[in-house]
N, C-alpha and C positions, 0 to 999 in steps of 0.2 A: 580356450581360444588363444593361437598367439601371433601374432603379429613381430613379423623383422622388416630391420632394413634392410633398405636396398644396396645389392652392393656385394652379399654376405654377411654383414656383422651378425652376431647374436641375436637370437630372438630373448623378447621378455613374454610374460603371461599377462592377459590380462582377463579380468572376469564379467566384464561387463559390455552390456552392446555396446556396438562400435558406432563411431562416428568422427569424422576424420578432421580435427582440428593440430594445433602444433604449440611446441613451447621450445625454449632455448635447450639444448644439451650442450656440454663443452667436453664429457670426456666419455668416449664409448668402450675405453679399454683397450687390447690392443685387435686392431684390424687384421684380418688376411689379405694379402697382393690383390686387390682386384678394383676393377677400373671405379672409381668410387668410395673406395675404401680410405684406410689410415684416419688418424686421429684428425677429428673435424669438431666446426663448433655449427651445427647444424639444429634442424627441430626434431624435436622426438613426434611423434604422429601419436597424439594422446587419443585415447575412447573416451567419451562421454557417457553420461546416462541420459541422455536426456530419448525420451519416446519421437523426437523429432529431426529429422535432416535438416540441411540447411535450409535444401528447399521445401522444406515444408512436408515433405511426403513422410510416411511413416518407414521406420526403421525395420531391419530384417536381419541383422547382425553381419554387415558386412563393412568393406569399407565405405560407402555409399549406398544408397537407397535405391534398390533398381525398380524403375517405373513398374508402374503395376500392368501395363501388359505395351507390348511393342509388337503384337500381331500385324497392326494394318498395315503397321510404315517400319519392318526389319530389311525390308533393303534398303529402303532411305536412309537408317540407320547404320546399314553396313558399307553405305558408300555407294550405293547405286546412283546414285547425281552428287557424288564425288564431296557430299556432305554441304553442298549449297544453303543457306538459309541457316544453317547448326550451326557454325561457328563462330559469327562474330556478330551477334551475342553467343556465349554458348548455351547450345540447350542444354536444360538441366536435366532430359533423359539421357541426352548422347553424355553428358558428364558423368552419370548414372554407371554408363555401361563402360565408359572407357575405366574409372576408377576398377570396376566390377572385373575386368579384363586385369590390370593394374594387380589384379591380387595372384591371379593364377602367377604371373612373371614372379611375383614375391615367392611364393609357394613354391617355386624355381632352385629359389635361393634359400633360404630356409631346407629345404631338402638334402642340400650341395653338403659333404662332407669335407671341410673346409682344414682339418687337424692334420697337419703334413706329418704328424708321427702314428698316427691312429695307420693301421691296418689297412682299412676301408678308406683312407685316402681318396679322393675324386671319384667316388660313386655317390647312389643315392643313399641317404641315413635310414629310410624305412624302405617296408616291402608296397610292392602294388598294391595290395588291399589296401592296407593302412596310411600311405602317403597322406590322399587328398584329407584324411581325416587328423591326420598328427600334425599337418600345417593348414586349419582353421578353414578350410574348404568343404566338409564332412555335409555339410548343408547345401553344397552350392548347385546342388542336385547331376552333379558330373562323374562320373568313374574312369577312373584312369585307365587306359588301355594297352598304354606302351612308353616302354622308357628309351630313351637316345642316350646316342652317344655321339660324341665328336672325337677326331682322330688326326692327330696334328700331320702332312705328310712332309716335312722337312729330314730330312736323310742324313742323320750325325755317325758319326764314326763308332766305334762299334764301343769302343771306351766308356761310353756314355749311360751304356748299362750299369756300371758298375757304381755311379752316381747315386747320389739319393734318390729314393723311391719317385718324391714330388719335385724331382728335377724330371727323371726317366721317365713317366707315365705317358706313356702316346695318345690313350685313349680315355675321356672322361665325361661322365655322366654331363650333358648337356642340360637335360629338356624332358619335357613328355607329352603323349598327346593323350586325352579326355572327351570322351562324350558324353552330349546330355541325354542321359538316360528316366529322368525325371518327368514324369506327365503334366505335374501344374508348371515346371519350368519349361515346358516344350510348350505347352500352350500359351503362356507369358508372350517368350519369346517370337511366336507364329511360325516356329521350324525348329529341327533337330541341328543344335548345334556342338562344332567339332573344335577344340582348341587344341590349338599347338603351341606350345611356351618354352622359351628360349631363356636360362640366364645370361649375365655378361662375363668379362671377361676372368677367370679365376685362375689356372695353373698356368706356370712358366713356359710349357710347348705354346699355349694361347696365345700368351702375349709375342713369343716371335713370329707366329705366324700372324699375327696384328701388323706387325712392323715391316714385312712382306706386300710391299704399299702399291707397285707399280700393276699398271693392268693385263690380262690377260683373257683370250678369246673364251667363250664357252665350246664346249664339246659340242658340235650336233646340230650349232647354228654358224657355222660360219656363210659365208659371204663370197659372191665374186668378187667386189669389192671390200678390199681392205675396211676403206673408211667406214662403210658401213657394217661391219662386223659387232655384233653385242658382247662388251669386255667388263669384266669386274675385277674388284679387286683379288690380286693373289692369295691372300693368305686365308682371306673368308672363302674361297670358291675352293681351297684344300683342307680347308676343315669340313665342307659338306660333303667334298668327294672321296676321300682317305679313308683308306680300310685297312687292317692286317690279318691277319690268317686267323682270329677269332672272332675278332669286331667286324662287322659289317659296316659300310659308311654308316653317315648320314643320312645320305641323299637315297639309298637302295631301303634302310629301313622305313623313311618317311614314304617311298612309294608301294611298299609293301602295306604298310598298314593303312595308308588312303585306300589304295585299294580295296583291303578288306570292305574296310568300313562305305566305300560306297555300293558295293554289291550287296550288304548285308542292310544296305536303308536304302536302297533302289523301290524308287515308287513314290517316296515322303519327299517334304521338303527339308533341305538339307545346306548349311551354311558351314564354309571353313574361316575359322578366325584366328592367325597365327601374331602372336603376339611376343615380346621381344624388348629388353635394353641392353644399349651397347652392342658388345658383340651377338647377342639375342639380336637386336633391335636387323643387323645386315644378314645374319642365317637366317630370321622372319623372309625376309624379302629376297633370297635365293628359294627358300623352299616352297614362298609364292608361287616365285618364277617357274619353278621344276613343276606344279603339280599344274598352272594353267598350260603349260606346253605340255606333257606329257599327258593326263588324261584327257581322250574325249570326254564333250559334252560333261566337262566338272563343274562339280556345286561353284555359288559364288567363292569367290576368296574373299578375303579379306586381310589384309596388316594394317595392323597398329603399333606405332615403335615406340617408342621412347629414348631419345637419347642417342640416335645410333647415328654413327659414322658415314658417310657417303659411300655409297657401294658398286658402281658401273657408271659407266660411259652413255652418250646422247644416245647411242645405238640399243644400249638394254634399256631406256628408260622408255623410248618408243615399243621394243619391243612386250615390255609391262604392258603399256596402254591398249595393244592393238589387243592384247589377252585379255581385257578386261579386266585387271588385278586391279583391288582397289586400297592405297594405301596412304593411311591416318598417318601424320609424319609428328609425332610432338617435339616439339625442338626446344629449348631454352637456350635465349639469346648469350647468355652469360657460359655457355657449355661450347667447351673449347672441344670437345671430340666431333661436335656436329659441324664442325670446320675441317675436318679432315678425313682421309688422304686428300692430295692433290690440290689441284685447283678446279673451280671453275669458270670454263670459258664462257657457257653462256648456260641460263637458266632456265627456259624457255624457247623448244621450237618455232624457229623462223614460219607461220602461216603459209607465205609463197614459198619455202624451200631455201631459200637465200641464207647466207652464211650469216652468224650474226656476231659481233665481234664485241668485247669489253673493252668500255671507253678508258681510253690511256693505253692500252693494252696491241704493241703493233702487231700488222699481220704476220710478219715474219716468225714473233717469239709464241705468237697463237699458234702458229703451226707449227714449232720447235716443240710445245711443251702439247701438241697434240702426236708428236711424232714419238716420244720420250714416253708415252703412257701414263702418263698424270693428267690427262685431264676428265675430270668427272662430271656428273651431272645430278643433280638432287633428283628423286624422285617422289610425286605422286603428291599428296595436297597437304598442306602445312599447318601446323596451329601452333603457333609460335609464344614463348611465355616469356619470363624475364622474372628471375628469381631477386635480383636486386629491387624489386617493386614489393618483396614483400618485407615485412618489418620484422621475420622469421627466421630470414636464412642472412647470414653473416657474406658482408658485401666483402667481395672478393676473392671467396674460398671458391676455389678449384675444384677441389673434390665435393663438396657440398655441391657444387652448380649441377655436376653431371650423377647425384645419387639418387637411384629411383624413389627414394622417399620424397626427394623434392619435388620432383616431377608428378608425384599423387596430391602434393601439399598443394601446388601451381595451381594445380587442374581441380581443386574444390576451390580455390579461390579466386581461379581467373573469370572475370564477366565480358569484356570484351577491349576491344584495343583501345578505346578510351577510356576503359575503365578495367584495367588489368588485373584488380586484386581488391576483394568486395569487402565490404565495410563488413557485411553481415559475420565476413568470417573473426573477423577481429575482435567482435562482439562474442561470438562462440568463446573463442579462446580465452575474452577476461572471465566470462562466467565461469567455463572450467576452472581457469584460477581460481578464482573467489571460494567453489565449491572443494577446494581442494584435490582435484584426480590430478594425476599422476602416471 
């Protein structure tokens, strides 16, 4: 079994069921460029032995303990009332499942060929068979079905070939998508479910097209009206859509293989769960977007992020909703990327339609900086953490705030907004200590 951080870094091995407590690291060696990465003093994500979750349920060697069946209530689960009643306190199933999700985005990364002189530079490290099994999934009753790619579409001069391999590379292994193929997991769950998993930010074409901040219309939706037009960001809406003469987008292979996969499970019940950090966490929520608008009559969706960046305008955040797309938004207050691009003007559709304005904020620079393409709009329901509340992660690291480790460490030990970060867990962790893991 092995367990990596978030981020890229290195995976370790470890031999023992898992259970998702933390302890101090100060040196992980040297990091690869990605959003989250470099030398941090962060928590290491230890396994336990112990036969028990935090919440009490029995262990299954995962990062979390997933409820022993979520048949009656897997759309309440997946967001079909928008997770009402789940979240503050959090339930300990939907914690269950979001960690459980949490691991497939690991298995992302972990996968991610990270070695800018290796060959195999920005592909996957293993074949489709063997993936889900070589990054600690092999049980999780899922088989991979299809690998992604993302395809920077930024137009350099032609010199630029001649560059390092991992400066040049247009196109690299993003992501993949999984189904549950498992009968005691399909019946658990009460449907066949489909993941989609996004890493974050990793090669040099990435990051400029991150930095490609201002907004832009989608293909296919525009508008008589301007203002109403649905706009995301540029450099996420050319990573989904960017192809070259071998690679196929994104956005064409992710509709190719939904496809498949819903004519080949027509008849069953059938859930999409596309999950995501960082630059994952705003592809998650385009490729929401792409498959409730394009196929009829599609299974539910679902996203779940972590960590990610603001991604479109009031206009695609209504157009999410009218889709029925439903998305888990984890945020950490202390995570400066969940502050970016742009701004926003307002957070919240006005009820009667009426403009709604940011106090301090005059009309005139509202409409300047809606005219300019920077204004954004958060999308879909929140569950908001704060890594400074736990006595794990180092107050003020940057990079630690926004590493998907963090965000798995939060999320076992968040209870609710009064009580952010549970004693229970802290008790875990001395015991770990005392028994010596590591």
């Amino acid at each position: 079994m092995r367990l990596a951080v978030g981020g890229g870094l290195r995976p370790w091995k470890v031999q023992v069921p898992k259970q998702l407590v933390a302890e101090p690291v100060t040196n992980y060696g040297r990091a690869p460029p990605v959003l989250g990465g470099g030398r941090m003093r962060l928590m290491r994500l230890v396994i336990t032995n112990s036969s028990k979750s935090v919440s009490g349920k029995s262990a299954r060697g995962r990062v979390a303990t997933p409820p022993a069946k979520l048949g009656d209530r897997w759309m309440e689960y997946q967001g079909s009332k928008n997770w009402e009643g789940l979240l503050d306190p959090l339930d300990d199933d939907l914690r269950s499942e979001i960690l459980r999700y949490g691991e497939f985005v690991e298995a992302a990364y972990r996968s991610f060929e990270f070695d800018r002189l290796s060959p195999e530079y920005a592909t996957c490290r293993h074949s489709r068979t063997s993936m889900m099994t070589q990054c600690g999934l092999g049980g999780s009753g899922y088989r991979l079905t299809r690998n992604l790619r993302a395809t920077c579409g930024v137009q350099f001069p032609r010199w630029i070939e001649r560059a390092p391999r991992w400066v040049s590379t247009p196109s690299s292994w993003i992501g993949y998508v999984a189904v549950c193929n498992d009968k005691d997991e399909i019946a658990r769950l009460g449907r066949r479910d489909v993941v989609i998993a996004f890493r974050g930010t990793a090669t040099c074409l990435e990051w400029i097209e991150n930095l490609r901040a201002t907004l832009t219309c989608l293909d296919g939706h525009a508008s008589d009206n301007r203002d109403e037009d649905p706009m995301v960001e540029s450099g996420f809406l050319s990573l989904y859509t960017s192809q070259t003469a071998t690679c196929p987008s994104l956005q064409d292979a992710v509709r190719d293989e939904i496809s498949k996969i819903i004519h080949s499970y027509r008849g069953e019940p059938l859930s999409i769960t596309i999950v995501g950090h960082s630059l994952g966490a705003a592809l998650a929520t385009l490729t929401a977007f792409d498959i409730t608008t394009t196929f009829d009559h599609a299974p539910p969706v679902t996203v779940i992020s972590f960590g990610g960046p603001r991604v479109g305008n009031r206009s695609f955040r209504r157009q999410l909703d009218k889709a029925g797309t439903k998305i888990l938004r984890i945020v950490n207050s202390d995570d400066l990327i969940t502050k970016v691009p742009g701004f926003v003007i307002d957070n919240n559709d006005a009820a009667d339609g009426k403009a709604v304005h940011v106090a301090g904020l005059s009309s005139w620079l509202q409409k300047r900086v809606e005219d300019t393409r920077w204004a954004y709009a958060d999308v879909g329901r929140e569950l908001r953490l704060c890594s400074s509340e736990s006595p794990y992660v180092s107050k003020g690291d940057v990079a630690a705030s926004h590493d998907l480790k963090t965000y798995l460490h939060l999320i076992n030990g968040f209870v609710s907004s009064t009580c952010p970060f549970r004693a229970t867990a802290r008790r875990v962790l001395r015991k770990a200590k005392a028994k010596g893991y590591k």
